[in-house]
N, C-alpha and C positions, 0 to 999 in steps of 0.2 A: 504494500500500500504506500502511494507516494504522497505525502505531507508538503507545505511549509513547517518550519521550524521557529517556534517566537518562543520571545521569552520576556518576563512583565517584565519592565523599566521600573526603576527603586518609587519606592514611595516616595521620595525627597524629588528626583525626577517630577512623578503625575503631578504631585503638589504645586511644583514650580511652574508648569505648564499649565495650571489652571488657575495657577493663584491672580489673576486680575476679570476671572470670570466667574460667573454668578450661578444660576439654575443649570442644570446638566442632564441629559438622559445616555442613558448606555449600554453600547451596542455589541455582543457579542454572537460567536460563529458557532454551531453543530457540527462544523467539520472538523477543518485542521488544528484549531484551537481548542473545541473540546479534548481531542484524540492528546493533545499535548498538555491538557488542564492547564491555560494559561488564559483562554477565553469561553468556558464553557459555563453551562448555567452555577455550579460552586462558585467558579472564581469569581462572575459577573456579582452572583449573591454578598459573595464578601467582600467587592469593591465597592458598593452599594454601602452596604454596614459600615464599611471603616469613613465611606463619603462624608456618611451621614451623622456619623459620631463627632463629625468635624463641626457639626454644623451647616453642611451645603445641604443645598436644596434638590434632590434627587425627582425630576420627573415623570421619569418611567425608567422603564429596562426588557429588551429582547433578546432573544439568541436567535440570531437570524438561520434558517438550515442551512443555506451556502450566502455567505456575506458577498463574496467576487463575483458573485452570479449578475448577470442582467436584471431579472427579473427582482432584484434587492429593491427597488421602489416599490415595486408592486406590495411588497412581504410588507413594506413600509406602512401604507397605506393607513394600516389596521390603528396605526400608534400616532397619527398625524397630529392628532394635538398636544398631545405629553411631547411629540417635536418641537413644536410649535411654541412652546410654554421654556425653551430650554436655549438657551443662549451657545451652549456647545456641542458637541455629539463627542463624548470620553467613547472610543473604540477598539475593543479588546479582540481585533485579528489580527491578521495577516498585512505588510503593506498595501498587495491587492485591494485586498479588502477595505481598507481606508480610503483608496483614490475612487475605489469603485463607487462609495459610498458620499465622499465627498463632490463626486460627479453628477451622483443624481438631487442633491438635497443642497438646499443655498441654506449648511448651517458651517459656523464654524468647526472644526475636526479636530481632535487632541487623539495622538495614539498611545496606547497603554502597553503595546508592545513594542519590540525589539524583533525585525524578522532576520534568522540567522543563516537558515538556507534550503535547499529543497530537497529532501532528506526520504530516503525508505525505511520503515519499522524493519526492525530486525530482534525484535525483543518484547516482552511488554515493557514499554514507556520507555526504548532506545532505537535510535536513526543514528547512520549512519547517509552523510551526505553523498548525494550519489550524480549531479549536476550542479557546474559552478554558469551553466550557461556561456561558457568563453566562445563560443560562434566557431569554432578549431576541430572539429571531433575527429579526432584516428581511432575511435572502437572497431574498427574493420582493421585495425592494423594491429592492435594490441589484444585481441580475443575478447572483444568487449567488455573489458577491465578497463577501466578509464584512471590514467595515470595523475591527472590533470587534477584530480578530488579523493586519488585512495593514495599518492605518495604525498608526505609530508611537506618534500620540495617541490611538487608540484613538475616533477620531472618530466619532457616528453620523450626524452632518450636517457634509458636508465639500465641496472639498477645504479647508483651512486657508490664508491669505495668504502661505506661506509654501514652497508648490508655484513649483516653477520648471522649467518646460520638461518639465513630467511626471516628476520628482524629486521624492523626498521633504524636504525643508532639513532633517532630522534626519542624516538615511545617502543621501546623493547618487549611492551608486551602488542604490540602490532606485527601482523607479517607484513613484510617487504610489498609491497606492488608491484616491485620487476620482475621478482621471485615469482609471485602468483603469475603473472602473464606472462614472465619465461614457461612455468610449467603449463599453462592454457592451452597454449600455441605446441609444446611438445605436446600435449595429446590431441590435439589438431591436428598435429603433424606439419605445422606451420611456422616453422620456426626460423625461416627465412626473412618473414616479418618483421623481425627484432635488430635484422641488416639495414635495415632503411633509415636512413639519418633525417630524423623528422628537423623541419624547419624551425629557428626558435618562433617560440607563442608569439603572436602578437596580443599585445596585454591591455591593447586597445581595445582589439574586438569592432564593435559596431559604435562609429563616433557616435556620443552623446549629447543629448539624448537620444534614444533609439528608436526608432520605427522602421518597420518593414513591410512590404507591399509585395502581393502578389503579383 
């Protein structure tokens, strides 16, 4: 299952970012932020409480099923005037989810998270980053082991002098990524692939901001 990755912003943060604003409603997600309990109905619950103990004025509050979705106005609808009554919208997802949101609705937008990156479970309640997005991909070249997000250096011709025993020398209890995709490729039988002197990254990627067009 492939996630974004957030993580709440300190209380001294949300504080700071709200401290010249008044009434507030807030917005949390079913998906990826539930699955990561950093915006799901608890957390929302308890952002709510700790608001409120402050003193602010808390509106309303939703968990929207998919916050980045299109159809986010529409889910809106239901809660228009606890909007309407709220000078900010505090939003506990994903940055998606933020612009998404702050796209459809003429309110001001404070985010509650922190988005870290776009991650597959591989555990209950751990990810493992598996896309940095770099616009680069050689998975056809490396056995679809992406070096770019599972070596530390971010190596695209590896492994580095510094593998030991199929460990990474950065975090030892990691294995290596050259390692894995030197052995991928030997049971591929493709081992040829690891002769190709890939180009260094361009670290640019797609000038910014980005847009892309069919």
């Amino acid at each position: 299952m492939i996630r974004s990755i957030t993580r709440q912003k300190s209380e001294q943060e949300i504080d700071h970012l709200l401290a010249e604003l008044g009434r507030l409603f807030i917005i949390g997600c079913g998906t990826c932020t539930t699955l990561t309990r950093t915006g799901g109905e608890p957390e929302v619950r308890a952002m709510k409480g700790r608001l409120i103990d402050q003193g602010r004025l808390v509106t309303g509050d939703v968990v929207l099923p998919v916050a980045c979705d299109n159809l986010t106005q529409e889910a809106l609808k239901e809660y228009g005037q606890q909007i309407g009554q709220a000078d900010v919208l505090l939003i506990m997802t994903c940055a998606f989810g933020v612009q998404t949101i702050a796209s459809q609705l003429k309110k001001m937008v404070i985010p509650a998270l922190d988005t870290l990156f776009i991650g597959k479970e591989n555990g209950i309640g751990t990810f493992d980053e598996i896309c940095t997005q770099c616009g680069t991909c050689i998975l056809g070249e490396t056995g679809g082991i992406c070096p770019v997000t599972s070596c530390h250096k971010g190596l695209v011709n590896g492994p580095c002098g510094g593998t030991n025993n199929g460990k990474c020398e950065i975090d030892p209890e990691k294995d290596c990524a050259w390692t894995l995709i030197y052995n991928r490729l030997k049971e591929l039988g493709r081992l040829d692939s690891m002769r190709t002197l890939q180009k260094p990254r361009n670290h640019q990627g797609e000038p910014s901001p980005g847009k892309f067009k069919f």
